[in-house]
N, C-alpha and C positions, 0 to 999 in steps of 0.2 A: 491373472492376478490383479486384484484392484489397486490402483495408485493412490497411495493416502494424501490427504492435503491437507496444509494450517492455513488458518485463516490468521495474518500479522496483522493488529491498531496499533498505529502510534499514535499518543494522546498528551494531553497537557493542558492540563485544567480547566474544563471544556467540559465540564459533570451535565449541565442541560441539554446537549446535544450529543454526548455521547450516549447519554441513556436512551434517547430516539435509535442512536445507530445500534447499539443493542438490542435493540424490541425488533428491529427490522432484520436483523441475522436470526433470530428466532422463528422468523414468519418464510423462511428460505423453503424455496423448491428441494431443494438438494443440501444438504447442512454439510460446511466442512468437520474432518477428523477431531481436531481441534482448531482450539481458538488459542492462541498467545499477545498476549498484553502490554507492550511495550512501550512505557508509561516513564516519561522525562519528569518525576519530582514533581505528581499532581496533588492537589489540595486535597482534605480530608472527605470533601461532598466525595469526588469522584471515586475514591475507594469504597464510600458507600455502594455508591453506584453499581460496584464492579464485586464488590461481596456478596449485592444481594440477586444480579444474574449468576450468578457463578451457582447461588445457591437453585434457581428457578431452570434455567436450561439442563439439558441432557449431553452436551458437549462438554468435556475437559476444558478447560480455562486452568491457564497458565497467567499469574502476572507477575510481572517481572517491573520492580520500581527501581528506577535512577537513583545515589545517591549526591545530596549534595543540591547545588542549586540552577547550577548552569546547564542550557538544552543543548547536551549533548545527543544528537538523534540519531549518528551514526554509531555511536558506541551503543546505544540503548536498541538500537534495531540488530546489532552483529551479536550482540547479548541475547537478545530474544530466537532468531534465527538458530542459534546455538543450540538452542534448548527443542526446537521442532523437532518430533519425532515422523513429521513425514518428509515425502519425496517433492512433493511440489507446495510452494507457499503462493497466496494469494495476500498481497498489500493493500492496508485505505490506511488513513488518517481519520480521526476523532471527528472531522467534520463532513461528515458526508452520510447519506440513507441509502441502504441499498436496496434496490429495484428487486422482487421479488425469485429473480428469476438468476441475480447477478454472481451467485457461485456456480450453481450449475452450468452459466456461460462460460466462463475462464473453466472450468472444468471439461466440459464438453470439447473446447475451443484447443486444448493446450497438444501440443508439438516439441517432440526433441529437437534443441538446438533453434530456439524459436522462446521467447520473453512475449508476453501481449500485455497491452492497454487499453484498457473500456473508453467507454463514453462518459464526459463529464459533463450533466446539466447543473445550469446554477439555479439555486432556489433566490426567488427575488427578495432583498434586502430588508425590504418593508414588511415583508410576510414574515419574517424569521419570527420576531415575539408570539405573535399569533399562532406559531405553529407549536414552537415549543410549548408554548399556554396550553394547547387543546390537544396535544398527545398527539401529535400526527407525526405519520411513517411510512406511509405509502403516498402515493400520488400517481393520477391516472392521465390519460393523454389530453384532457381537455382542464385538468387543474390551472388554475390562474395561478396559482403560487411559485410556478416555476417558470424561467426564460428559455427560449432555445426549444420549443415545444416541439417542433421537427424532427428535432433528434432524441423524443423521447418512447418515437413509431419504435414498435419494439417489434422488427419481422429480422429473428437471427437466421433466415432462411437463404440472406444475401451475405452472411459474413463468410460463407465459402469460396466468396468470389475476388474475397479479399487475401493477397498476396506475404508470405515475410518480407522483410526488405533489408538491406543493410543501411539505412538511412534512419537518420537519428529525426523525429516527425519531431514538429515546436507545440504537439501535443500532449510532450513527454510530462511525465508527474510521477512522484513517488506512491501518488494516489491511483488506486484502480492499475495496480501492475502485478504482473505474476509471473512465476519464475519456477525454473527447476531447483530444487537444492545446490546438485552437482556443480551445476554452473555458477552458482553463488559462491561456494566453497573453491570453487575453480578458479576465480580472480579474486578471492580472499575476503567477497565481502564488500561492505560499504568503505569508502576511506576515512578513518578519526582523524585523519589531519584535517575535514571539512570541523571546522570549530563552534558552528553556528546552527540555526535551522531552517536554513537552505543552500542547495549548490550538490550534496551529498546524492542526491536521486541521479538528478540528468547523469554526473562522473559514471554512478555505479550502471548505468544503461548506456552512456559510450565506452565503458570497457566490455562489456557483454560484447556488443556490436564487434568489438576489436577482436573477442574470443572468437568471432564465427557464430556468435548467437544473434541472429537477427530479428527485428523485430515485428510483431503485429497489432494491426489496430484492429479492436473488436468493433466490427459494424450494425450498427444497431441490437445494438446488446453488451452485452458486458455493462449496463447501468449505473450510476451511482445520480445520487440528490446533493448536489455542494451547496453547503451555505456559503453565501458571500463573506470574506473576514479577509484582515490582512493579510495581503502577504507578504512571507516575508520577503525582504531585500538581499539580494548576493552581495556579502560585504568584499573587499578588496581580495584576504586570503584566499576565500572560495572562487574566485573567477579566475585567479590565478591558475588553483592547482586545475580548474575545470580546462583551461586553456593549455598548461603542462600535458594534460592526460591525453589533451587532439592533436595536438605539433608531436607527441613523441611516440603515440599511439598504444599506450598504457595499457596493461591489461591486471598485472596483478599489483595492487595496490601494496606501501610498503607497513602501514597501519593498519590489519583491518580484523576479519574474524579469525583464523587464527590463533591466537593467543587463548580463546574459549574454546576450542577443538582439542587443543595439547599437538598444534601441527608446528611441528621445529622448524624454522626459519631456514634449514638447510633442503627444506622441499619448496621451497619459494622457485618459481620457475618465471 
């Protein structure tokens, strides 16, 4: 039987570049089941944005908006995950193009009891206006637009020689990760005590780790295009609870999904 899969964006007012990363899941080898939209309270452009692919593609598109004003990205992601009707979810962020090939990798790629992580190239800084100016969405191995061109060899021929690990890689990103359901609903989720938008990823990938879910890195492949943009800063709360989670070796979080499943707090294990 086929394994269904969503494809998760979290996004936030980011309508120029997200419209690239839309045009670029359209052009996929392999298309996920759906697509779900998990959207922190973006500006009016980006709903344009996102009504008039929803209208254009053949994929379901779910979006799911934040209310209120503050990025909450861990409630707005345990919100969206809620609502996936498939088995396996695939993650990015509103900034980044994906490589043509880049669902079918985490698809192809994916293992019980096993999380993976692609390759992240950055696109170079000064190229950003130009790209978005000229509708660009793909990029090929000798593109100048991008840094890191090495690891843009796309041979998935050697990612079977790559191992899980229980070691948490300083690769990690909420960007380019994919997951089983089970195992998401199994440690509850993202933690909403992360209050910010950042620190909420690495927690929810060293509780995996703690479940016995180990991780992998996709080798050459699993692709994504990152634009260069802030990022953001681990304020005090989040390095805390991140730090709580490794000294006590944390697994289900006590904030998390949850409360949108209808799972009573008397199954918290």
């Amino acid at each position: 039987m086929k394994t269904s899969t969503s494809l998760v964006i979290s996004t936030y007012n980011n309508s120029d570049i997200l419209n690239l990363v839309l045009k670029s899941i359209n052009i996929q080898s392999l298309l996920p089941d759906e697509i779900i939209i998990a959207d922190c309270s973006s500006n009016y452009e980006s709903e344009i944005i996102i009504s008039a692919f929803t209208l254009k593609t053949k994929i379901p598109v779910i979006h799911i908006k934040q209310s209120g004003n503050k990025l909450l990205k861990a409630e707005i992601l345990n919100k969206a995950i809620a609502k996936c009707k498939s088995e396996y979810i695939i993650q990015i962020h509103d900034d980044c193009i994906l490589h043509k090939h880049f669902i079918k990798d985490h698809i192809h790629s994916r293992k019980y009891n096993t999380f993976l992580f692609g390759t992240i190239i950055p696109i170079n800084q000064k190229k950003t206006d130009y790209i978005i100016k000229n509708d660009i969405y793909t990029f090929s191995l000798f593109s100048g637009k991008i840094k890191k061109r090495i690891n843009n060899i796309y041979l998935p021929f050697f990612n079977r020689f790559h191992k899980p690990t229980e070691y948490l890689s300083n690769d990690m990103t909420g960007n380019n990760l994919s997951y089983w359901k089970k195992d998401f609903i199994d440690i509850n989720g993202f933690n909403e005590q992360f209050n910010e938008y950042a620190g909420e990823d690495s927690d929810f990938c060293q509780r995996l780790l703690f479940s016995s879910v180990w991780g992998k890195k996709l080798q050459n492949c699993g692709i994504i295009y990152h634009f260069n943009s802030n990022t953001p800063t681990i304020d005090k709360n989040s390095f805390s609870l991140i730090k709580h989670t490794r000294r006590n070796k944390i697994i289900y979080c006590p904030q998390g999904v949850d409360k949108y499943l209808g799972i009573k707090k008397s199954n918290i294990h």
